[in-house]
C-alpha positions as CSV (number, residue, x, y, z in Angstrom):
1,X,168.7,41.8,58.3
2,X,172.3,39.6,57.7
3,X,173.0,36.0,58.6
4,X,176.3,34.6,58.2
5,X,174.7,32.6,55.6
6,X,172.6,36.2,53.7
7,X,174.5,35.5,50.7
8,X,173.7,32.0,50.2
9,X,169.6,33.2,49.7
10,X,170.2,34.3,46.2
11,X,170.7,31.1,44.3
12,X,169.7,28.6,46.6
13,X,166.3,26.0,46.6
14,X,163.9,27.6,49.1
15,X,165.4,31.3,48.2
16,X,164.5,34.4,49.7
17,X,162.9,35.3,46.1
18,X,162.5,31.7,45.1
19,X,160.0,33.0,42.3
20,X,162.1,35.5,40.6
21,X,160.2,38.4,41.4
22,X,163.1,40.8,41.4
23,X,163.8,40.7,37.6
24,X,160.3,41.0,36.7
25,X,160.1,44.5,34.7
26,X,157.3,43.2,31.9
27,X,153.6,42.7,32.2
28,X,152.1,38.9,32.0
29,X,155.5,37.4,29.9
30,X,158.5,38.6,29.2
31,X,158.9,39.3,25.2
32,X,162.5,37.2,24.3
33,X,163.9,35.7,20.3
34,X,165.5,37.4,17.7
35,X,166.2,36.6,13.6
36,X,169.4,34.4,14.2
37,X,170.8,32.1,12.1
38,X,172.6,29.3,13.1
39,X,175.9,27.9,10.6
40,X,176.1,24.8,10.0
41,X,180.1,25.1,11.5
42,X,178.7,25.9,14.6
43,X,179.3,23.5,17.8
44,X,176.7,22.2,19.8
45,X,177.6,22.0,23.2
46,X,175.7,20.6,26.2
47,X,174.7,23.2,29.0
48,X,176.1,20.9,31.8
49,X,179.2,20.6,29.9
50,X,180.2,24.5,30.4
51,X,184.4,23.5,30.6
52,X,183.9,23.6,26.9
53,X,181.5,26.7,26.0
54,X,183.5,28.4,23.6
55,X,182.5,31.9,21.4
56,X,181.4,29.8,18.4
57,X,178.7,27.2,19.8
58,X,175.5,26.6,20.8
59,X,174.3,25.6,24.4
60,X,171.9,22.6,23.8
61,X,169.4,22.8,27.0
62,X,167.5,19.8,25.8
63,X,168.6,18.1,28.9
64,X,166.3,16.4,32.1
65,X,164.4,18.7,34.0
66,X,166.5,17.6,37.1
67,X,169.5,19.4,35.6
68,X,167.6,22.1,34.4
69,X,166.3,23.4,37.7
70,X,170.1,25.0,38.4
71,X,169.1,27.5,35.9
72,X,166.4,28.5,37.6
73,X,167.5,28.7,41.2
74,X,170.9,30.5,39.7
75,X,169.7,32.7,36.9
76,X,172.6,35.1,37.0
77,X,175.5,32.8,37.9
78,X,174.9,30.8,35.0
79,X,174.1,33.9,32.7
80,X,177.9,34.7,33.5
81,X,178.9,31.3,32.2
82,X,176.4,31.5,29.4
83,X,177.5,34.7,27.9
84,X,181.0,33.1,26.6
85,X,178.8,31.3,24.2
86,X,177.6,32.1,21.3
87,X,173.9,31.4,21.2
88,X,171.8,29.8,24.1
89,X,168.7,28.3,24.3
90,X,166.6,28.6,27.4
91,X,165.8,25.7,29.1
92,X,163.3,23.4,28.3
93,X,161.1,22.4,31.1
94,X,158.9,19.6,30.5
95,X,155.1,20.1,29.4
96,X,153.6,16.6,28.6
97,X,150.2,15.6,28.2
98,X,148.2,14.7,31.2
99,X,150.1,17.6,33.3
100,X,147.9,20.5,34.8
101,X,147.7,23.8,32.7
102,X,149.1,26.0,35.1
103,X,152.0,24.0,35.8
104,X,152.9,23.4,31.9
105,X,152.1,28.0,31.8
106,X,154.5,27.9,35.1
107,X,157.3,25.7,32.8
108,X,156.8,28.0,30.0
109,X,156.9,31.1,31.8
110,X,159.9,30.4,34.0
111,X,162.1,29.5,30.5
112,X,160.7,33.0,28.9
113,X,162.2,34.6,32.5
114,X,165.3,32.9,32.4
115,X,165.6,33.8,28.4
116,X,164.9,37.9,29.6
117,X,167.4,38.0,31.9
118,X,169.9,35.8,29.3
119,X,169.2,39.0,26.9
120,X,169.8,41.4,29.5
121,X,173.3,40.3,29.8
122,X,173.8,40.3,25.6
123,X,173.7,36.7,25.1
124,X,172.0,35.7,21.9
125,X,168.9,33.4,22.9
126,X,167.2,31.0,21.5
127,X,163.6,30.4,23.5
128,X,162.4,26.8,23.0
129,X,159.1,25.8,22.4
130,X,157.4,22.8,24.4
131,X,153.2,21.9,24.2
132,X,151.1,19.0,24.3
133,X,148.1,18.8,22.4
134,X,145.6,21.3,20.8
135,X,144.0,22.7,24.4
136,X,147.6,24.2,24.7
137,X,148.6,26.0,21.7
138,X,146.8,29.5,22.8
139,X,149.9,30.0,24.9
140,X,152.7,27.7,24.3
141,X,154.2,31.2,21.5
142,X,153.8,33.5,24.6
143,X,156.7,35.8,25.0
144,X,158.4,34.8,21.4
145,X,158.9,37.2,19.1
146,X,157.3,37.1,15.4
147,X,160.2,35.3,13.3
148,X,162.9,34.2,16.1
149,X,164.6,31.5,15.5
150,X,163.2,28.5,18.0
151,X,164.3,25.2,18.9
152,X,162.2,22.2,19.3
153,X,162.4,18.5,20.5
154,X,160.7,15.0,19.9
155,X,163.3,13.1,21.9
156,X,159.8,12.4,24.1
157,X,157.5,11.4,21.2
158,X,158.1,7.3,20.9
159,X,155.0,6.2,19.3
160,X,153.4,7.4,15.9
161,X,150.8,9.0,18.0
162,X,153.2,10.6,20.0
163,X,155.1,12.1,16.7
164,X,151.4,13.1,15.3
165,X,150.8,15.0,18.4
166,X,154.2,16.7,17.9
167,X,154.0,17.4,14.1
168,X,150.6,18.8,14.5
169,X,152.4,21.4,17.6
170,X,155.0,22.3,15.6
171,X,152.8,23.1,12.3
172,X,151.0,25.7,15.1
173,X,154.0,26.8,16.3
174,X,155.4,27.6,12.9
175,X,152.2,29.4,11.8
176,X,151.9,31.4,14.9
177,X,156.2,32.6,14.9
178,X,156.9,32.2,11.3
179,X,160.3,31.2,12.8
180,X,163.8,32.5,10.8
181,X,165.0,29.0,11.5
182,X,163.8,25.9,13.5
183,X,166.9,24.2,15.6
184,X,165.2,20.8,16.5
185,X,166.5,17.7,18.2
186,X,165.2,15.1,16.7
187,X,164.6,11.0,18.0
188,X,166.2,9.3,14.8
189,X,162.7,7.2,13.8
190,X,161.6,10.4,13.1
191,X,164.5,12.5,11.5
192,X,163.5,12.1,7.7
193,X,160.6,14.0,8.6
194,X,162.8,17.8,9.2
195,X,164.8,17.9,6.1
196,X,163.4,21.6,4.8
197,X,165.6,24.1,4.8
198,X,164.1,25.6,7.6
199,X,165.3,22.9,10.4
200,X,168.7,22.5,11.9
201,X,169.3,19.5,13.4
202,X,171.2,18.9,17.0
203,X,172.1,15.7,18.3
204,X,170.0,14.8,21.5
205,X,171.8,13.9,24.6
206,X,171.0,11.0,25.1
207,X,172.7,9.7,22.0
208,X,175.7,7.4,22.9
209,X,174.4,7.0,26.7
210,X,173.6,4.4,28.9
């Protein structure tokens, strides 16, 4: 069946496959990372800033959820935009403490998705990594491959308990992945903590706004 309006159901809210089903060709999580290392002249550029995606940056997706959700209901569109670029991270829904397990898995699967399909059209990703406290480390490495680089962000943890919750996460992260390198966006209180070789920092984007 066609409707004037057939062509609008791949990409909008409320699609005709608003779950993604058609690019599932993987059992339980899509498998996504690689050994990347990023320069140090690399730019960092903002996905919702795509008039300046250029072949030598990085697209920072450590952006609101709000914005985020564009990459989901658009997957390919914004793959085609994506691609121009030279690494991209997949998006980093929220998972935060207090939030139900199966919608922090739901967050975590639907960045791995969007990540597989990013692959599928040769763009180099970078899957970030998001948990909350012990309870969720069994599956917050799901779909990451062993040594791929990661990315990682604190801009949410404001209190020391906060950070403690964090620092512990990461330590499981990085014993779980070994990661090649960790790209992390750090909340300045807490910068002095990442300076081994193994971090490279990104400004957050909330730096310098209102």
């Amino acid at each position: 069946m066609r409707t004037k309006t057939s062509d609008n159901w791949n990409f909008k809210a409320g699609t005709w496959d608003a779950l993604k089903t058609s690019y599932i060709d993987f059992e339980d999580y899509p498998l996504i990372g690689s050994q990347i290392t990023i320069e140090q002249q690399t730019e960092t550029i903002l996905c919702i800033e795509t008039k300046n995606i250029n072949e030598n940056c990085l697209i920072n997706m450590f952006v609101d959820d709000y914005r985020l959700e564009r990459y989901w209901n658009r997957i390919d569109y914004y793959a085609n935009i994506f691609k121009a670029a030279k690494y991209v991270m997949t998006p980093d829904f929220s998972a935060l403490v207090g939030m139900p397990e199966d919608m922090i898995k739901w967050n975590i699967y639907r960045s791995r998705l969007i990540g597989h399909v990013y692959e599928k059209y040769k763009i180099n990703v970078i899957p970030t990594i998001t948990w909350t406290n012990s309870e969720s480390y069994p599956y917050i490495c799901k779909g990451i491959k062993p040594k791929s680089t990661i990315a990682v962000s604190n801009i949410g943890a404001r209190t020391d308990k906060a950070i403690s919750i964090f620092n512990a996460g990461l330590q499981e992260v990085i014993k779980q992945i070994e990661p090649t390198q960790v790209i992390i966006c750090s909340n300045n209180k807490y910068k002095d903590m990442y300076q081994d070789a193994l971090y490279y920092h990104i400004k957050p984007f909330w730096n310098g706004r209102a």
